[in-house]
C-alpha positions as CSV (number, residue, x, y, z in Angstrom):
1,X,29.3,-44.6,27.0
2,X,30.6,-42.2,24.0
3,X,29.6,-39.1,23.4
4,X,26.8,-38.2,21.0
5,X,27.3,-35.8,18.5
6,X,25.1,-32.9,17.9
7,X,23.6,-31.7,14.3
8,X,24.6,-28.6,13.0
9,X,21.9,-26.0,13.2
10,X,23.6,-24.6,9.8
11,X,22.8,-26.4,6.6
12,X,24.9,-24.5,4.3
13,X,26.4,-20.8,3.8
14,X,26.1,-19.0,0.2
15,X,28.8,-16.2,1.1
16,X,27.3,-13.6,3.6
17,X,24.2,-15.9,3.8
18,X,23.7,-19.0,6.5
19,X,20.9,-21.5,5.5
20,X,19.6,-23.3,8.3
21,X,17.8,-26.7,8.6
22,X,14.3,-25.4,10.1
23,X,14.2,-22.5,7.1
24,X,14.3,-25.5,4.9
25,X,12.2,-28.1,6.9
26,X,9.7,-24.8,7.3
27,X,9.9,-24.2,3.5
28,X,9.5,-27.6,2.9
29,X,6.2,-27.6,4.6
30,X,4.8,-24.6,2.9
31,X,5.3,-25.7,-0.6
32,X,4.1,-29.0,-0.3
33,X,1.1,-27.5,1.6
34,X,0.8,-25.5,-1.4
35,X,1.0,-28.1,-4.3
36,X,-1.5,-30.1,-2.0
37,X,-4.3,-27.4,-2.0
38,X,-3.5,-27.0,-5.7
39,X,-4.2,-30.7,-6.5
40,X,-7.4,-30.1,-3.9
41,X,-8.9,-27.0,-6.1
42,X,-8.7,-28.6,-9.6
43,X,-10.5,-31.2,-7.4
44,X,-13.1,-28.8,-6.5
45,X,-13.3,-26.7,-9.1
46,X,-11.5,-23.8,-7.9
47,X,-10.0,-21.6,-10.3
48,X,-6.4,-21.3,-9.8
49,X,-5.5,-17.9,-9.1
50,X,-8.0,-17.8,-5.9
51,X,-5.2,-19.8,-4.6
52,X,-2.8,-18.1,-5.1
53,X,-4.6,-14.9,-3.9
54,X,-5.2,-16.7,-0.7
């Protein structure tokens, strides 16, 4: 059997700073949970800077 390769835990470096995959899965997450609400509160009639405030 070969040997299975692991995925680096770093995704990129900008000089000093190392970007990981889970800080941009976990990112990922929270803006798409926020455009989703967004789309939600027009739905409702929410205003849009209660959002935001939340």
């Amino acid at each position: 059997m070969g040997e299975i390769e692991s995925i680096d835990r770093i995704a990129f470096e900008l000089g000093p700073i190392t970007i990981y995959w889970y800080g941009i899965i976990i990112g990922s997450g929270l803006l798409l949970g926020w455009i989703l609400a967004a789309r939600e509160s027009k739905k409702v009639g929410m205003e849009k800077e209660l959002l935001s405030d939340l």
